[in-house]
C-alpha positions as CSV (number, residue, x, y, z in Angstrom):
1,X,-10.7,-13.1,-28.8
2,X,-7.6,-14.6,-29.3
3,X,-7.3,-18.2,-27.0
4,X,-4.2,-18.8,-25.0
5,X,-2.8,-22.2,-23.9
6,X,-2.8,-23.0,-20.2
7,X,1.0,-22.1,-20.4
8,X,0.8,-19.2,-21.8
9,X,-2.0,-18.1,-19.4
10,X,0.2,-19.7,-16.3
11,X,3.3,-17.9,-17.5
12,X,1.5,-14.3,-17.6
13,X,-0.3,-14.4,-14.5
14,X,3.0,-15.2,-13.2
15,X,4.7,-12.0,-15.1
16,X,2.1,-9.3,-14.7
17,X,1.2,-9.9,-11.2
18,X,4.8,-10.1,-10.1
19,X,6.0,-8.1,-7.6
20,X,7.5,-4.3,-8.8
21,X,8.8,-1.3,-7.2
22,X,5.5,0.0,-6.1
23,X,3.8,-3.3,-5.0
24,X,6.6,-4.4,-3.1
25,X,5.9,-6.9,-0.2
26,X,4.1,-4.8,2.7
27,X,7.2,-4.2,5.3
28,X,7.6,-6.9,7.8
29,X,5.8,-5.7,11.4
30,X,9.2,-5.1,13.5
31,X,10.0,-3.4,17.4
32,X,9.4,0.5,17.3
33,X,8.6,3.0,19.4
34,X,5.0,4.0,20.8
35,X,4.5,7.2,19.5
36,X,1.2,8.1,21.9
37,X,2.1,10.0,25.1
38,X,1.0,9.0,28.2
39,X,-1.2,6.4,27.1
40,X,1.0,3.7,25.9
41,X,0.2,0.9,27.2
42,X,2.1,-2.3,28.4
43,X,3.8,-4.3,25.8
44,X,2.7,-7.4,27.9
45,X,-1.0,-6.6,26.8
46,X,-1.8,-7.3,22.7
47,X,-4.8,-5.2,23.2
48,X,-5.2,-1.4,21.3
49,X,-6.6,1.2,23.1
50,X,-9.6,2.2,22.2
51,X,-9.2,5.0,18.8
52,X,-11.0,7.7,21.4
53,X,-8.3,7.0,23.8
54,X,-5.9,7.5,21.5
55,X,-3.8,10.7,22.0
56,X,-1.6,12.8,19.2
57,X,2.3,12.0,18.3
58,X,4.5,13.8,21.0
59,X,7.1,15.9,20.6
60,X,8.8,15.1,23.5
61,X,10.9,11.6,23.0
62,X,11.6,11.1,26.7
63,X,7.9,10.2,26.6
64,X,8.5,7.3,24.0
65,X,9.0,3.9,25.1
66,X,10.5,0.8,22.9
67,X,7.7,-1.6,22.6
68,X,6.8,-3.7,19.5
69,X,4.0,-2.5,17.3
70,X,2.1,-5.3,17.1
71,X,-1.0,-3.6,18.8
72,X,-0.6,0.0,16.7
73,X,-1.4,0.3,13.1
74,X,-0.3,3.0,10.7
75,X,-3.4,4.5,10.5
76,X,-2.6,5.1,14.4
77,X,0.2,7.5,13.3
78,X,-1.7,9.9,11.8
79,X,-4.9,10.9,14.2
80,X,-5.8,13.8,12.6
81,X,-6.0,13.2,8.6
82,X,-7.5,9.3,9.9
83,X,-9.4,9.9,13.0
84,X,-11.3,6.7,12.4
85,X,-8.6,4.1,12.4
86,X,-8.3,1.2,9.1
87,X,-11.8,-0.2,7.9
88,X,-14.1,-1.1,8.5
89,X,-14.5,1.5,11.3
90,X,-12.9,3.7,9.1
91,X,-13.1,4.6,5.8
92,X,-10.3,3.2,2.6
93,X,-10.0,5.8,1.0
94,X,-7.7,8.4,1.9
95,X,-7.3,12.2,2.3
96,X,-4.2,12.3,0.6
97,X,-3.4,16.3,0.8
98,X,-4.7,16.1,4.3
99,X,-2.3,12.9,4.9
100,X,0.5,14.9,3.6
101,X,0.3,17.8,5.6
102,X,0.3,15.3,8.5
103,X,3.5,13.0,7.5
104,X,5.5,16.4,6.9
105,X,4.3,18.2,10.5
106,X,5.4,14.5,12.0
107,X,8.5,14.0,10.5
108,X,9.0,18.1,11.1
109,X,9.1,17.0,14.7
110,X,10.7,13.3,14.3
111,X,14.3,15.1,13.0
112,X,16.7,13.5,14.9
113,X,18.7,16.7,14.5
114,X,15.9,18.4,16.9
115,X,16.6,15.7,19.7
116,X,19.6,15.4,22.0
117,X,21.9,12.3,21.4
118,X,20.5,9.9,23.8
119,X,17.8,10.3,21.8
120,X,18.7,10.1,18.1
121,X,18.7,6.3,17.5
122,X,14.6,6.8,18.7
123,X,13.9,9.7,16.8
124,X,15.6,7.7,13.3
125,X,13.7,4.4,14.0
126,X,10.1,6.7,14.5
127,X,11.1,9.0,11.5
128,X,11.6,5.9,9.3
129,X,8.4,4.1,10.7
130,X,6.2,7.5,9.5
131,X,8.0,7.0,6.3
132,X,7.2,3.5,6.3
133,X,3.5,4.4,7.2
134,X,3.0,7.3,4.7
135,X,4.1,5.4,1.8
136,X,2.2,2.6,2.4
137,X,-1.2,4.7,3.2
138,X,-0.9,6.9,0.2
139,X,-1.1,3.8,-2.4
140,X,-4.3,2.3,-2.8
141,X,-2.5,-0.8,-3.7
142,X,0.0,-1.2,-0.7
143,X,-2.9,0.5,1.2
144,X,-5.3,-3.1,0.8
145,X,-2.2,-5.5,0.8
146,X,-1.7,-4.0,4.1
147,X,-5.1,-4.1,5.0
148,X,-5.4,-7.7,3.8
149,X,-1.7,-8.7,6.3
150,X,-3.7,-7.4,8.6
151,X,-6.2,-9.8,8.5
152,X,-3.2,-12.7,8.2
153,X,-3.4,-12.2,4.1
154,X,-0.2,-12.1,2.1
155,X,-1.3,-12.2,-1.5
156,X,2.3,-12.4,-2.5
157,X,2.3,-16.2,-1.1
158,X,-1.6,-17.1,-0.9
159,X,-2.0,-20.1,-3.5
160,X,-5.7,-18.4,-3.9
161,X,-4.9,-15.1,-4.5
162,X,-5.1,-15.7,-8.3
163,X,-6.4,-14.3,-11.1
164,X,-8.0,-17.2,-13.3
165,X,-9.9,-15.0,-15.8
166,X,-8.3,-15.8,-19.0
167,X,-10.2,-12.2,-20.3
168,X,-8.4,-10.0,-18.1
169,X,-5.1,-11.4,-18.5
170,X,-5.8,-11.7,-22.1
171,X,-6.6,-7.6,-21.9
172,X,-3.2,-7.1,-19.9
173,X,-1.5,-8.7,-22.6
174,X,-2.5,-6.7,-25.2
175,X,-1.9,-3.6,-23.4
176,X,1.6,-4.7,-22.9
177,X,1.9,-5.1,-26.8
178,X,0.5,-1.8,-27.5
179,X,2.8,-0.1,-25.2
180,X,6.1,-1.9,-26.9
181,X,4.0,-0.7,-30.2
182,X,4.0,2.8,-29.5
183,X,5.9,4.8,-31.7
184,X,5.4,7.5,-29.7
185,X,4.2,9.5,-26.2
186,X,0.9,10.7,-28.0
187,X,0.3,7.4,-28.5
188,X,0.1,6.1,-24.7
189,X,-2.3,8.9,-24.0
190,X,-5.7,6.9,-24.3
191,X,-3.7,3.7,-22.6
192,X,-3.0,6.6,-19.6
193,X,-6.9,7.3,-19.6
194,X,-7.5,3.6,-19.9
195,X,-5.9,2.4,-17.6
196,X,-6.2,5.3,-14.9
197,X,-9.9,5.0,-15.1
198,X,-9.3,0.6,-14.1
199,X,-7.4,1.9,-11.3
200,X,-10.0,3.9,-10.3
201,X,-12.6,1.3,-10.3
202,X,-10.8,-1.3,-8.5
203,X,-10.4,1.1,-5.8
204,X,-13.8,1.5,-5.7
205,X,-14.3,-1.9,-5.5
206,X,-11.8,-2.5,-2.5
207,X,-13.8,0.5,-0.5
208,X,-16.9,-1.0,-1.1
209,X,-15.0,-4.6,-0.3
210,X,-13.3,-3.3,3.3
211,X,-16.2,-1.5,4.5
212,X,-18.0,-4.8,4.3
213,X,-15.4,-6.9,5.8
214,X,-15.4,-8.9,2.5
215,X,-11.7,-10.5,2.8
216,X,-12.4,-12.8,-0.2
217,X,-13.8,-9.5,-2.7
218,X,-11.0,-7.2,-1.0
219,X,-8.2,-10.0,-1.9
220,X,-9.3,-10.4,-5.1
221,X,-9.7,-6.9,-6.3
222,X,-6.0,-6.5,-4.8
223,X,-4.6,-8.9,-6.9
224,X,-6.7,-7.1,-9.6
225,X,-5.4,-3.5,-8.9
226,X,-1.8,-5.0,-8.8
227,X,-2.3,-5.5,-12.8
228,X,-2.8,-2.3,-13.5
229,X,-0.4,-0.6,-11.3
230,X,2.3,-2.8,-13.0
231,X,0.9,-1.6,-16.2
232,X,0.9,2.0,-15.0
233,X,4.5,1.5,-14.5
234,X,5.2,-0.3,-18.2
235,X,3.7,3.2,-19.1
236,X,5.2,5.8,-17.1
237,X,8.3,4.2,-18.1
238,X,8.0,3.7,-21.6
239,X,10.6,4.8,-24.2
240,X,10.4,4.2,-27.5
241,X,12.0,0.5,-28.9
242,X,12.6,-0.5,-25.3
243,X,10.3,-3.6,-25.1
244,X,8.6,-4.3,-21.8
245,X,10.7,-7.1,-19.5
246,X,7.8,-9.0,-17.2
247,X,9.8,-9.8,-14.2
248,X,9.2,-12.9,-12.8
């Protein structure tokens, strides 16, 4: 194994785990609109109702209120593909055909187009709060950083959420030079199956890690996963000759 200085090993577990287009910074938690009818509750309570108490999106936007969505989570937008709410009540892993078919029958029905003018600046701020939801909840990785900022846990500032194993950075390295080696797609084949199959595990690891409640495990494994969704990217996007810019 080749060794690597301390700033060599600082510098690339700066690189690699920066942030990219996919593991962006989970979306600041900002005033909405309560999307349950008839049971949302008073903004002057911080309390959730109860998941059983919980009723499906309405159609009807004279039934939505402004109210900040401090007490709802996006799991509370779709009741139907996640009955069971976020872990560890409810399961990390998702349905994702089942979410789907739920994000496009709730954005089928958000269309400002569908609602009258007094309503349109509602039906735009709950269409782009689905959108918000759906693309976070389909992404294992943005689905445990959210998880985690739930829980008070931004592993884009936490000094701790680190990654001190000189091996695995060592191993993303590597990867990152046999990507800008590749002469061509054939050859990023095995790297695909590689690295799809460390994807994989890690979100094994974080559904084993949430249904615990294991913060620590679930934080680590995030910052984990976050490797190798950046080196997904590096592949995805390779062309031949273009070398591989670690954004800092």
């Amino acid at each position: 194994m080749r060794s690597i200085s301390p700033a060599t090993l600082s510098w690339l577990r700066a690189a690699v785990a920066s942030d990219s287009s996919l593991a962006s910074r989970p979306a600041s938690r900002v005033a909405g609109l309560c999307v349950l009818s008839g049971n949302c509750h008073s903004s002057q309570t911080s309390t959730p109702l109860p998941f059983s108490r919980r009723r499906t999106f309405t159609t009807n936007l004279h039934n939505l209120r402004e109210e900040p969505l401090k007490s709802h989570t996006h799991y509370h937008l779709f009741p139907q593909s996640l009955p069971s709410g976020p872990p560890p009540h409810g399961r990390f892993s998702v349905d994702l055909p089942s979410l789907r078919k739920e994000f496009l029958q709730l954005q089928a029905r958000a269309h400002p187009d569908l609602h009258p003018a007094e309503d349109k600046n509602k039906a735009q701020a709950l269409s782009a709060r689905i959108n918000e939801a759906y693309k976070t909840l389909q992404s294992p990785l943005l689905r445990a950083q959210y998880l985690l900022s739930l829980k008070g846990i931004d592993i884009h500032e936490d000094e701790t959420a680190k990654v001190e194993d000189s091996e695995l950075l060592l191993e993303v390295l590597d990867t990152r030079e046999r990507i800008e080696d590749a002469e061509d797609e054939a050859e990023l084949v095995e790297m695909k199956e590689e690295n799809d199959a460390r994807i994989q595990n890690s979100a094994k690891v974080l559904e084993a890690a949430f249904e615990k409640d294991d913060v620590e495990l679930a934080k680590s494994e995030a910052v984990r996963l976050r490797y190798w969704v950046n080196i997904k990217e590096s592949l995805d996007g390779w062309e031949k000759g273009k070398p591989i810019v670690l954004a800092h």
